[in-house]
Residue frames relative to the residue before (quaternion, step in Angstrom):
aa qw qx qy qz dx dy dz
X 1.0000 0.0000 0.0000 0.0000 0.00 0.00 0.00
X 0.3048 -0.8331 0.4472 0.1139 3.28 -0.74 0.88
X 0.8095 -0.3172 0.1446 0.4724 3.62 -1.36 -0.09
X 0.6698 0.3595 -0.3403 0.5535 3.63 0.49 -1.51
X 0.5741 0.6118 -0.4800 0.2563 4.17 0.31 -0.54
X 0.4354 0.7441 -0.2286 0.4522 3.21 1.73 -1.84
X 0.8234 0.4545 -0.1778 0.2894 2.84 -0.01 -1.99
X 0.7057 0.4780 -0.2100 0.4789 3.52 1.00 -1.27
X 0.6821 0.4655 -0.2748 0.4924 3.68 0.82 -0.59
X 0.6573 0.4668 -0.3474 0.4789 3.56 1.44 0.12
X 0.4463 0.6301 -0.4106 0.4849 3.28 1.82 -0.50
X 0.6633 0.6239 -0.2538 0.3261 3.29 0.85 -1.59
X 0.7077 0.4955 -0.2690 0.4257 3.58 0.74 -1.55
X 0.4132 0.8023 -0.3667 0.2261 3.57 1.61 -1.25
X 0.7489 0.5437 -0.0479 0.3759 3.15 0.32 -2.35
X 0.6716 0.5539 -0.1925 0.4529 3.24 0.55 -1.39
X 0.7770 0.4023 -0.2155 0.4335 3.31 0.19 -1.57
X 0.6602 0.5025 -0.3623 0.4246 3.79 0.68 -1.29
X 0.6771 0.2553 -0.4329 0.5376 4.03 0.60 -0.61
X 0.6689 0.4933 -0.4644 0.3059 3.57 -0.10 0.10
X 0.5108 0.7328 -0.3220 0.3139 3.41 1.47 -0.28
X 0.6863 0.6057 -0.1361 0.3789 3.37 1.54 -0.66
X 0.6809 0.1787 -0.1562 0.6928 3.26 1.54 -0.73
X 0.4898 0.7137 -0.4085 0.2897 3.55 0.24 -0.19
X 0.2863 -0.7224 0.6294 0.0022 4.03 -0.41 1.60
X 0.2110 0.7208 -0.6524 -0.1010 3.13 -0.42 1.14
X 0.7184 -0.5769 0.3260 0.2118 3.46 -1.42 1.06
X 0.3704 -0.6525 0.5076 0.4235 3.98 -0.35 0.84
X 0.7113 0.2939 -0.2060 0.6044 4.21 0.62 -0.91
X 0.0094 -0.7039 0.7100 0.0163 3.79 -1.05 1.29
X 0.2105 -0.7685 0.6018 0.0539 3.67 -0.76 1.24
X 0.1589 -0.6027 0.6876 0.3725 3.99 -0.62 -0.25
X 0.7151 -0.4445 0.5192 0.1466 3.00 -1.76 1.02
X 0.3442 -0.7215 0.5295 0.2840 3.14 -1.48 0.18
X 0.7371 -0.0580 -0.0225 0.6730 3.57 1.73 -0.13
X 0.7116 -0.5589 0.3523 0.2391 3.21 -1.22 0.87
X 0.4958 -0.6206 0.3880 0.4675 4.00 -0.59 0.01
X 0.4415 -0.6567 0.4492 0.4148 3.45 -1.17 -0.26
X 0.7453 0.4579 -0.2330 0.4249 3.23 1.27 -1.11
X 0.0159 0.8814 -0.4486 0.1469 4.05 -0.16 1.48
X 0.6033 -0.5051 0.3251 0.5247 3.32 -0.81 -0.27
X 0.7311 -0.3012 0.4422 0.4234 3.81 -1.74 -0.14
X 0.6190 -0.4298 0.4794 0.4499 3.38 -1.52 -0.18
X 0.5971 -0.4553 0.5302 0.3938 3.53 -1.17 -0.09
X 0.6524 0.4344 -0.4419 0.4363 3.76 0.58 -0.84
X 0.6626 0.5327 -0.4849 0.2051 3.55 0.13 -1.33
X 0.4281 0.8177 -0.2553 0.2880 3.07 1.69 -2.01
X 0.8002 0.3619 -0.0568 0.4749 3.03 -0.37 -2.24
X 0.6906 0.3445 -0.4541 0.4452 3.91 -0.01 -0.71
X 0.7617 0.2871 -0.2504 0.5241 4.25 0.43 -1.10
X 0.1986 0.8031 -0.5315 -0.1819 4.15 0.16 -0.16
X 0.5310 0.6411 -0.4402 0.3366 3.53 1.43 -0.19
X 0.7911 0.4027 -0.2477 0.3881 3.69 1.40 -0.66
X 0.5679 -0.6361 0.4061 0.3285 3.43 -0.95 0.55
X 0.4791 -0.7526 0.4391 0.1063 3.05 -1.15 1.78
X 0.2141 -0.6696 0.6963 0.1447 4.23 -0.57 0.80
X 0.4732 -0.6508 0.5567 0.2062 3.12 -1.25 1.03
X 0.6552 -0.5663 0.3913 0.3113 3.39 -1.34 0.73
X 0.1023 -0.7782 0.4999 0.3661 3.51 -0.57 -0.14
X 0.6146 -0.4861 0.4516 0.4268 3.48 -1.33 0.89
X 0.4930 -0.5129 0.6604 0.2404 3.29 -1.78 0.31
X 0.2650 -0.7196 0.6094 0.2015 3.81 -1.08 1.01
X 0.1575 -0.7837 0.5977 0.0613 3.34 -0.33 1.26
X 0.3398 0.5720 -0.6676 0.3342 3.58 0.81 0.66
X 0.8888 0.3677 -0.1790 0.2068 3.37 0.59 -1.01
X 0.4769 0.5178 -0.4630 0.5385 2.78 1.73 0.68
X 0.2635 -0.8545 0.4436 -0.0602 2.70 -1.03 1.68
X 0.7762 0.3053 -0.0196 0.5512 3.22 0.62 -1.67
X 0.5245 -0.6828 0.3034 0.4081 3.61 -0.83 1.10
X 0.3989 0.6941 -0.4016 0.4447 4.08 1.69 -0.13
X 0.8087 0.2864 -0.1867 0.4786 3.56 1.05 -0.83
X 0.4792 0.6550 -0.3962 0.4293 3.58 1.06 0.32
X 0.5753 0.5939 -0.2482 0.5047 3.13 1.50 -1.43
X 0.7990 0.4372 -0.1383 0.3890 3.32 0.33 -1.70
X 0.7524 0.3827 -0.2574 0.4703 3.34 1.36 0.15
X 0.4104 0.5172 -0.4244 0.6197 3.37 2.22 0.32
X 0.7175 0.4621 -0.4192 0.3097 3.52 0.39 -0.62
X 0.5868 0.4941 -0.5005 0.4013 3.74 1.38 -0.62
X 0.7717 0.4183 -0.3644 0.3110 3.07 0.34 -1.30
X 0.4666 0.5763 -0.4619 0.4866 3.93 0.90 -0.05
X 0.5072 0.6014 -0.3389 0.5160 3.57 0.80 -0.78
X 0.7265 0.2610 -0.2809 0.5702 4.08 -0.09 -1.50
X 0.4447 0.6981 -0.4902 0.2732 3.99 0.48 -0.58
X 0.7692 0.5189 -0.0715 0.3660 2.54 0.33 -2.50
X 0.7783 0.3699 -0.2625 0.4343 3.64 1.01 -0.38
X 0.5205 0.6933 -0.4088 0.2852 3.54 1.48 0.12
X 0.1198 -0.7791 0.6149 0.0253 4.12 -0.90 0.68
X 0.2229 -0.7008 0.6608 0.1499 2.98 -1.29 0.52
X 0.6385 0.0948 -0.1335 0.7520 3.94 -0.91 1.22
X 0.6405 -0.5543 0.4816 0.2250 3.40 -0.18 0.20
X 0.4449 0.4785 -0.2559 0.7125 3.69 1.54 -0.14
X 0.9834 0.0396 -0.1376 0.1117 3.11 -1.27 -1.09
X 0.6443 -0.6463 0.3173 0.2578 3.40 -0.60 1.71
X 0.1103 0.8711 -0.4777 0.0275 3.28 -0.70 1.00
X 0.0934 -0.9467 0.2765 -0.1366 2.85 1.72 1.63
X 0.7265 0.5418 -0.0989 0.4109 3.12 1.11 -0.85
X 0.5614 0.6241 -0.1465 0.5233 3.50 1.85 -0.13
X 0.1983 -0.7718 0.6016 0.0548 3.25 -0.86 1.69
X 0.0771 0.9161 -0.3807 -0.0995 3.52 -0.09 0.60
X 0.5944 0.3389 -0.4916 0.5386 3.38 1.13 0.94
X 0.8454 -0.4280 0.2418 0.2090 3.60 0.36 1.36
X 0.7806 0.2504 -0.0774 0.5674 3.48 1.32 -0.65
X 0.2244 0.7719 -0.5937 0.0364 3.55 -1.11 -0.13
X 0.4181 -0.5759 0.6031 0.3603 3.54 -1.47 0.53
X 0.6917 -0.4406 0.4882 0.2984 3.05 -1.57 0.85
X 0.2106 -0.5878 0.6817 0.3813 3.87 -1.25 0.79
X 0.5560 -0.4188 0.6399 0.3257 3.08 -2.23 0.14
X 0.6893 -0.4434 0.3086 0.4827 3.73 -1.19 0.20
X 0.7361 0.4198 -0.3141 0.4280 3.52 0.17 -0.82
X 0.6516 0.4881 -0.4150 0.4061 3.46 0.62 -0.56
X 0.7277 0.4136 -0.3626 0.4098 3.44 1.08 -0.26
X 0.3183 0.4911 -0.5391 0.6057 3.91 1.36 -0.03
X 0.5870 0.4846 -0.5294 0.3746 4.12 -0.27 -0.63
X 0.8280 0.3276 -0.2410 0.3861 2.93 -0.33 -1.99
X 0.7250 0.3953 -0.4066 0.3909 3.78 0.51 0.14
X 0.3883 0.5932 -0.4453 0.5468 3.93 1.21 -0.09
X 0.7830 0.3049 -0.3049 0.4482 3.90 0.37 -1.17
X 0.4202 0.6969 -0.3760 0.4431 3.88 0.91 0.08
X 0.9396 0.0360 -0.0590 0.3352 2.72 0.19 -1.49
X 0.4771 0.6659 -0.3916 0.4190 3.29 1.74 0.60
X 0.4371 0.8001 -0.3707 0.1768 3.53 1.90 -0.75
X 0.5122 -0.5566 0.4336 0.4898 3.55 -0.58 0.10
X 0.4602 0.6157 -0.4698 0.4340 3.74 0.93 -0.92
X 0.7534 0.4993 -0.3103 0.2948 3.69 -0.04 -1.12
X 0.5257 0.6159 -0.2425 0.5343 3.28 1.21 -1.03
X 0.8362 0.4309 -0.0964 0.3252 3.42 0.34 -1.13
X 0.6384 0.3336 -0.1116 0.6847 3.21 2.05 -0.21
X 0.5600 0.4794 -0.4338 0.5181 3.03 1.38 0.60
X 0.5513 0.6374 -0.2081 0.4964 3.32 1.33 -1.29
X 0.6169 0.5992 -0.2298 0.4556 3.90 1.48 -1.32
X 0.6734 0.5812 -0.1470 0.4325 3.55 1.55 -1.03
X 0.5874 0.6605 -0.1746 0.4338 2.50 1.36 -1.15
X 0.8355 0.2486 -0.1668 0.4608 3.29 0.46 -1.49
X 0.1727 0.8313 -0.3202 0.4203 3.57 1.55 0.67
X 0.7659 0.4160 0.0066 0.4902 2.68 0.58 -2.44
X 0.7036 0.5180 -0.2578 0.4125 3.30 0.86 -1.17
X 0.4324 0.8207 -0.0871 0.3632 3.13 1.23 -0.49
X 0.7371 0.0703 0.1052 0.6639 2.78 0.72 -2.01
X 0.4170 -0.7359 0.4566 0.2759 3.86 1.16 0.81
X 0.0311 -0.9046 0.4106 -0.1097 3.18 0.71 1.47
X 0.8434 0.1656 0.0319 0.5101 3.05 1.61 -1.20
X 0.1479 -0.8681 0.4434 0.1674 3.46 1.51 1.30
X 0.6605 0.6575 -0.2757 0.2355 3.53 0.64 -0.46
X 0.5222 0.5057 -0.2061 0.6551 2.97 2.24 -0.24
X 0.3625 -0.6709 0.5723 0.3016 3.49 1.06 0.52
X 0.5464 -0.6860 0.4554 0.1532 3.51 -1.82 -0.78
X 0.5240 0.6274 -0.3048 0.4888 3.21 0.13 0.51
X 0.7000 -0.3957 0.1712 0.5693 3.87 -1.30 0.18
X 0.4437 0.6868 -0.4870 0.3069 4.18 0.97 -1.19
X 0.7648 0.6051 -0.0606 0.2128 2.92 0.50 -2.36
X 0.6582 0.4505 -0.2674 0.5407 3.06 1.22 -1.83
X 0.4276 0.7543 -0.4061 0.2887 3.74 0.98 -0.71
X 0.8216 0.3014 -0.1254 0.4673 3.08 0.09 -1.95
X 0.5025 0.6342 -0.3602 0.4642 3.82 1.19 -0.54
X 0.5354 0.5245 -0.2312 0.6203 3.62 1.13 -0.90
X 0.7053 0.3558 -0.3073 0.5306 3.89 -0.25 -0.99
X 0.8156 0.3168 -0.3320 0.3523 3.36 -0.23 -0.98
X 0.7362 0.4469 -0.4099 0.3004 3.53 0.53 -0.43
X 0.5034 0.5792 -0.3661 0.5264 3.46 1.81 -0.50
X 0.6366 0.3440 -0.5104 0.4648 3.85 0.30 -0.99
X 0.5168 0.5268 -0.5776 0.3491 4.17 0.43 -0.48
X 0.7938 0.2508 -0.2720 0.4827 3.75 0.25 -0.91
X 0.5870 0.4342 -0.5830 0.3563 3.74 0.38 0.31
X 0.6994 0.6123 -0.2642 0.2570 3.46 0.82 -0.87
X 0.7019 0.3227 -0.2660 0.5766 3.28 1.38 -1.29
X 0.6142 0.5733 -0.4054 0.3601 3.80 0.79 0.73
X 0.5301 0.5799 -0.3306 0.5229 3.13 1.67 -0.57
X 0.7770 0.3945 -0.2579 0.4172 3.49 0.14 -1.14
X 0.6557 0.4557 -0.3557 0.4856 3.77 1.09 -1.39
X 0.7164 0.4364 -0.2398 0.4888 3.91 0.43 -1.46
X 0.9134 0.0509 -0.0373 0.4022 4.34 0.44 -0.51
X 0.7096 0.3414 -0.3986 0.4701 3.60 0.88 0.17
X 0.7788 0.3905 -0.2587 0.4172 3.64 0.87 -0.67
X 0.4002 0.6228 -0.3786 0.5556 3.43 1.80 0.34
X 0.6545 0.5256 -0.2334 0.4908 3.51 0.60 -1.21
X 0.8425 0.1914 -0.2218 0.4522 3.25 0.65 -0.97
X 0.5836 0.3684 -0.3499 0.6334 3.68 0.65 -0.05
X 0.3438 -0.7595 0.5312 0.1511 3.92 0.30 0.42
X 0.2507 0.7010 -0.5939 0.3050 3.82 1.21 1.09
X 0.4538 -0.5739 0.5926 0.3368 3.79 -1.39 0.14
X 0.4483 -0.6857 0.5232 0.2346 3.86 -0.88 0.94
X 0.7140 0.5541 -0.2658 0.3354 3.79 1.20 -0.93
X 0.3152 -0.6669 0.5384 0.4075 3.44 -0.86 0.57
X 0.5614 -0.7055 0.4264 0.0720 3.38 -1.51 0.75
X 0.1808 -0.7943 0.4666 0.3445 3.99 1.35 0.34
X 0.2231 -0.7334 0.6164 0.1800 3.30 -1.45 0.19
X 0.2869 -0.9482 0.1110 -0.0794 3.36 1.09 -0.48
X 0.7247 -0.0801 -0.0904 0.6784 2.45 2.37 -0.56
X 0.2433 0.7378 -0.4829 0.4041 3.56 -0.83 0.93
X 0.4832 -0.5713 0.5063 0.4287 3.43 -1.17 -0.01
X 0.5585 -0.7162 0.2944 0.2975 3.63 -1.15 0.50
X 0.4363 0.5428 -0.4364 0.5697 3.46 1.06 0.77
X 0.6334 0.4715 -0.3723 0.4878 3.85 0.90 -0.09
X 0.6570 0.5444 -0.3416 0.3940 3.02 1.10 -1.30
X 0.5117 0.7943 -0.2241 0.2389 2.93 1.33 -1.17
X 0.8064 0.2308 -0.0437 0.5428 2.99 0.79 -1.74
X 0.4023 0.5690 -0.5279 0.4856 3.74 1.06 0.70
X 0.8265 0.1956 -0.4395 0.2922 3.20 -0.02 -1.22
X 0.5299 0.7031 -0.3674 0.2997 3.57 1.18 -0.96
X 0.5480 0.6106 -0.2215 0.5270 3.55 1.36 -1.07
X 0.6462 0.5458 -0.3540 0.3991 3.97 0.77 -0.71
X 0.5697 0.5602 -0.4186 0.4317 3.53 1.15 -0.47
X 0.7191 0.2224 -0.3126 0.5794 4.16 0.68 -0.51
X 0.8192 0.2829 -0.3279 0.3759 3.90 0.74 0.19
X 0.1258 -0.7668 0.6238 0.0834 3.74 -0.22 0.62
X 0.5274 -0.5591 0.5431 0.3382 3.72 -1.69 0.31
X 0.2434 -0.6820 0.6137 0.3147 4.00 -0.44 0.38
X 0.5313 -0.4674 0.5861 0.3947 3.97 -1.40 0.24
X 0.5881 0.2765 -0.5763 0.4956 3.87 0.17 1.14
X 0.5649 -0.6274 0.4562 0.2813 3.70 0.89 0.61
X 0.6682 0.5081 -0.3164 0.4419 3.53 0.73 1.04
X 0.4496 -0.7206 0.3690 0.3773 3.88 -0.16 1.02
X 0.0613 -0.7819 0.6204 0.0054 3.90 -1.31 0.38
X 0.3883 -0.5763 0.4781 0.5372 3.50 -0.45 -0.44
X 0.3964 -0.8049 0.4167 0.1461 2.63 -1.42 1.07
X 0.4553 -0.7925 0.4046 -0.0291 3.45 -0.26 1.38
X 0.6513 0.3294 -0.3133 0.6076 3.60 1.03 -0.96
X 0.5992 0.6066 -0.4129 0.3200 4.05 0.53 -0.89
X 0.7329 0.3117 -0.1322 0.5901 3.61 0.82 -1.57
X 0.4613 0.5579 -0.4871 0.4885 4.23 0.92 -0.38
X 0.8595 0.3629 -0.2654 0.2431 3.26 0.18 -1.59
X 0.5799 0.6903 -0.2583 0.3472 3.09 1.51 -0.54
X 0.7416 0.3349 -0.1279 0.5671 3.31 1.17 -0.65
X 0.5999 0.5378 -0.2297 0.5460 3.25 1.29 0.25
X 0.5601 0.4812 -0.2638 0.6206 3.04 1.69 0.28
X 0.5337 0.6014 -0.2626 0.5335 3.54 1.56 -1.45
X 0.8434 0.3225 -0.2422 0.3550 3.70 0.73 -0.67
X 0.4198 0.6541 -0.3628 0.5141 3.42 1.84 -0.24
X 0.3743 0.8209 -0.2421 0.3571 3.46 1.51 -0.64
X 0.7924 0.4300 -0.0413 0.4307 3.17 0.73 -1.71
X 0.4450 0.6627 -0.3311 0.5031 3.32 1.58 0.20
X 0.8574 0.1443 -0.1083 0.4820 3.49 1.04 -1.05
X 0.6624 0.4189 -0.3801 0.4912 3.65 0.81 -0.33
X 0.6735 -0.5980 0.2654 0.3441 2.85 -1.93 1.16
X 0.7179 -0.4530 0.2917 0.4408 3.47 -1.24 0.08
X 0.4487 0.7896 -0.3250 0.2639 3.49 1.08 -0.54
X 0.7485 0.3736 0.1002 0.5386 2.59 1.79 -2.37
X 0.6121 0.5393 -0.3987 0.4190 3.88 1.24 0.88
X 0.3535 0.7637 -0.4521 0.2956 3.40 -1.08 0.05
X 0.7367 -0.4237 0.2645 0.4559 3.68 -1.09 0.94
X 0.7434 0.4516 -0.2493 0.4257 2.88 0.52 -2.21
X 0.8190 0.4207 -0.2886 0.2625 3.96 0.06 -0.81
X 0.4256 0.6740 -0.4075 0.4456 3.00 1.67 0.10
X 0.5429 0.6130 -0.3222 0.4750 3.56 1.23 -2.19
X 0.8407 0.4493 -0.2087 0.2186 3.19 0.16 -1.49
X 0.4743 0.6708 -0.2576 0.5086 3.73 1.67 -0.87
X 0.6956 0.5090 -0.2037 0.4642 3.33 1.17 -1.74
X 0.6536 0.3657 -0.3711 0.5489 4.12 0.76 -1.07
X 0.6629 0.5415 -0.3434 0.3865 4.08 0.54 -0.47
X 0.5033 0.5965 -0.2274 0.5824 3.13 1.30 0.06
X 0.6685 0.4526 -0.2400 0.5392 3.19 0.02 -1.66
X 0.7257 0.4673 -0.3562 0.3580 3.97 0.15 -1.36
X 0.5330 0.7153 -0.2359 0.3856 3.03 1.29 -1.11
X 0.6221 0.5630 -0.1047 0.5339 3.40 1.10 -1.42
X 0.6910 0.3957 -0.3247 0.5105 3.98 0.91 -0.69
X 0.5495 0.6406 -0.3757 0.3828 3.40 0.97 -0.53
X 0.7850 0.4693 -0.1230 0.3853 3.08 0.68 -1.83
X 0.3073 0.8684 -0.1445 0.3614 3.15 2.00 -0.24
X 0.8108 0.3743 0.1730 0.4153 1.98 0.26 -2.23
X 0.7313 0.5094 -0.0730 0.4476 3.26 0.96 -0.87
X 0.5050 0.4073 -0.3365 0.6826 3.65 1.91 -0.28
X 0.7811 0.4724 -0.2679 0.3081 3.93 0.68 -0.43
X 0.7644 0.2045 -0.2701 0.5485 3.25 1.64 -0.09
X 0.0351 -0.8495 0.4727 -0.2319 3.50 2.03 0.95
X 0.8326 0.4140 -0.1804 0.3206 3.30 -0.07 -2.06
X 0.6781 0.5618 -0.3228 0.3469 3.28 1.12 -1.04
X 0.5502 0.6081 -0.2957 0.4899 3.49 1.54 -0.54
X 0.6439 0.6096 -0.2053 0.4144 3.35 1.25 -0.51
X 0.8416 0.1395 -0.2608 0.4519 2.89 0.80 -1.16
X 0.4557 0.6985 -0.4781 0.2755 3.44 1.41 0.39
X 0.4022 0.7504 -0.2424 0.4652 3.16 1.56 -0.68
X 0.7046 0.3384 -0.2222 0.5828 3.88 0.77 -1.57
X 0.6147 0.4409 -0.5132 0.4054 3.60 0.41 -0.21
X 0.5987 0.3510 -0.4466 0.5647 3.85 0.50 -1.35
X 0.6930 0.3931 -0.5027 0.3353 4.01 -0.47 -0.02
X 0.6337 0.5147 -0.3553 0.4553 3.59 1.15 -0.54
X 0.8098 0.3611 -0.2355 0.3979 3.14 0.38 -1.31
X 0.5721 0.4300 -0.4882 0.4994 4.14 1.02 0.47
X 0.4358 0.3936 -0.6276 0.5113 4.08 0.79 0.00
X 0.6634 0.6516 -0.3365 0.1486 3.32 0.12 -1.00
X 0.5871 0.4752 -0.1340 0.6416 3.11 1.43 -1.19
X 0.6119 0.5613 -0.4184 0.3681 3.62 0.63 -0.71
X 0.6937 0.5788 -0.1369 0.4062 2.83 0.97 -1.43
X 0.7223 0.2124 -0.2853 0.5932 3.51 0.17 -1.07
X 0.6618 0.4629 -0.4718 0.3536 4.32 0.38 0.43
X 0.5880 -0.6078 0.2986 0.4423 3.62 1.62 0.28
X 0.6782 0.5703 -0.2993 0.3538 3.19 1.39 -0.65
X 0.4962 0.5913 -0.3941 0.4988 3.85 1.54 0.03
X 0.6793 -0.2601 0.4647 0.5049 3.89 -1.78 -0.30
X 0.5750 -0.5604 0.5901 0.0845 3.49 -1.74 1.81
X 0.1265 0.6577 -0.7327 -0.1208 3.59 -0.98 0.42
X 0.3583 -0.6528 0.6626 0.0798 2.89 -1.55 1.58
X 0.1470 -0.7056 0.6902 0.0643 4.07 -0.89 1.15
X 0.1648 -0.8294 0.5321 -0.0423 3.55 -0.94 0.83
X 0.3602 -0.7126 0.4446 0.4059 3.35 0.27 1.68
X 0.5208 -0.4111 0.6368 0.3928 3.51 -2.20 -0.06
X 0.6073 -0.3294 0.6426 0.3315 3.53 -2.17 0.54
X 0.2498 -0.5596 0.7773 0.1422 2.55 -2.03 0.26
């Protein structure tokens, strides 16, 4: 995730956190959980397309009754389905979020999927393209000279950065360490717990036996990308240290984005209240829609 991403997912945490600062109990002892709730908010899409109506939490899937490994699939693929359609701000893709707390394990391919639709989204392009002219900007890479060549290879190199550390963190080192790519909402709690949950998912991930581990493909892929690195950038811009360093810039990256799918909703639905509660006022000040009451016949 890049700068203008940063930027927006801090805009995001802003809002949320500051009205919550007032009533919020946070606890003198903060444990992490052993698993997320079931009962959460809606997707982000439903949210963002209706914001005037009140959102019903999702219900969790009862994986008691999925049984047979035919019905696990067929019940990763819906919920990959509601995934695959979920946005934050309406823009940014937030494919990768479970937000009622549960989920069947994907099968391998379904997770190569959910990371193909990531990183093909138009969103990505466009925040890559945002980096780009950043970089170009601040003449990050003199070695790309200037001009349409330059802006080129500036363009490639910062996209192969996000295809790479997504391929391996989001679908090869999942697959093979059997960890779940998705972050997991938590949703409820005081906001110093939440805190340290979601922030805490970057070194722990759920494994596909539906238990937390460290998470290996998240911090692997990251730095395994940092070194795929050294293939394209100029020589200036390789080396142990700039790999280490690509790899923690990431990772931080990763708390943000965290963070920022977990206290999303709350921005949301604070948002439908300040929209409810001014009709309201409109209304009862004359200045909203007239209801006409018509006595009953006799």
């Amino acid at each position: 995730m890049k700068l203008f991403c940063l930027a927006v997912a801090l805009l995001c945490l802003s809002i949320p956190l500051a009205a919550q600062e007032a009533t919020a109990t946070v606890s003198s002892s903060v444990s992490l959980p052993d698993a997320p709730s079931a009962l959460l908010s809606s997707d982000f899409s439903s949210s963002i397309q209706t914001p005037s109506q009140t959102t019903t939490p999702a219900a969790a899937p009862n994986l008691d009754n999925v049984q047979t490994p035919e019905e696990r699939k067929a019940e990763a693929e819906r919920e990959l389905k509601q995934e695959e359609s979920q946005r934050m701000l309406g823009l940014m893709p937030a494919f990768n979020a479970v937000l009622n707390g549960q989920a069947v394990p994907l099968s391998p391919g379904q997770k190569f999927r959910l990371f193909f639709r990531g990183i093909v989204d138009p969103f990505q392009f466009g925040i890559v393209a945002v980096d780009t002219g950043l970089q170009e900007a601040e003449d990050s890479y003199p070695e790309y000279h200037h001009g349409i060549p330059g802006l080129l290879r500036n363009y490639g190199a910062a996209y192969a950065d996000d295809f790479d550390g997504n391929l391996f963190g989001n679908a090869i080192l999942p697959t093979l360490l059997h960890q779940d790519p998705r972050y997991f909402r938590l949703g409820h709690g005081t906001k110093k717990h939440r805190l340290l949950y979601a922030m805490g998912t970057t070194v722990r991930a759920k494994g596909d036996n539906g238990k937390w581990q460290p998470n290996y493909s998240n911090i692997g892929g990251n730095f395994i990308g940092g070194a795929i690195s050294n293939l394209y950038y100029p020589a200036s811009d390789r080396g142990v240290g700039l790999t280490l360093e690509r790899g923690i810039t990431v990772t931080a990256y990763g708390v943000v984005g965290a963070l920022a799918i977990e206290f999303y909703p709350d921005f949301q639905h604070m948002m439908e209240r300040r929209k409810e509660r001014k009709l309201e006022e409109k209304t009862a000040s004359g200045k909203g829609p007239s209801v006409h009451v018509y006595p009953a016949q006799p």
